[in-house]
C-alpha positions, 0 to 999 in steps of 0.5 A, a space after each residue: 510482506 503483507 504483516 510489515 506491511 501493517 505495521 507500517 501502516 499502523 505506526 505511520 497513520 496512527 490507528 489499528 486494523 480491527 473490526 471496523 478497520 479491516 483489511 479490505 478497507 479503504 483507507 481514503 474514505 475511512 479518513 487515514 490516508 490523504 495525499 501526503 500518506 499515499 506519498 509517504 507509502 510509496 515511498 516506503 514501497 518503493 524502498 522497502 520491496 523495489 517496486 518502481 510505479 508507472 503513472 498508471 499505476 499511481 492513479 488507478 485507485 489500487 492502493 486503497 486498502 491494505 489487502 490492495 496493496 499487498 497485491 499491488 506489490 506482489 504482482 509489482 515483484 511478480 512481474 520485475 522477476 519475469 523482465 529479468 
């Protein structure tokens, strides 16, 4: 999940994760992700692997990096197989 993940996220934001792009890094502040990407990613996510947001979880600041991310949707799954 977390390599299509990257993918993703290279071919849709046009860059590569390398040593000054890491997987910890923010992708707000390193200047590739606006408003308009984190739409596009969530809508991804959401398609892609299931995951339904609550408001809280869009404006806590989660999703920022990619190792972030890929947390955000593991725990997502995680706790969608536990309400069933």
């Amino acid at each position: 999940m977390k390599d299509e993940l990257k993918d993703y996220l290279e071919e849709q934001f046009l860059f590569e994760f390398d040593a000054e792009t890491t997987e910890d890094t923010d992708l707000f502040k390193a200047g590739i992700l606006d408003s308009f990407g984190y739409i596009s990613l969530m809508a991804h996510i959401e398609e892609r692997y299931g995951v339904q947001f609550e408001e809280d979880e869009l404006l806590g600041n989660v999703m920022v990096s990619l190792n972030g991310i890929a947390a955000f949707v593991d725990g997502a799954r995680e706790r969608a197989l536990e309400s069933r």
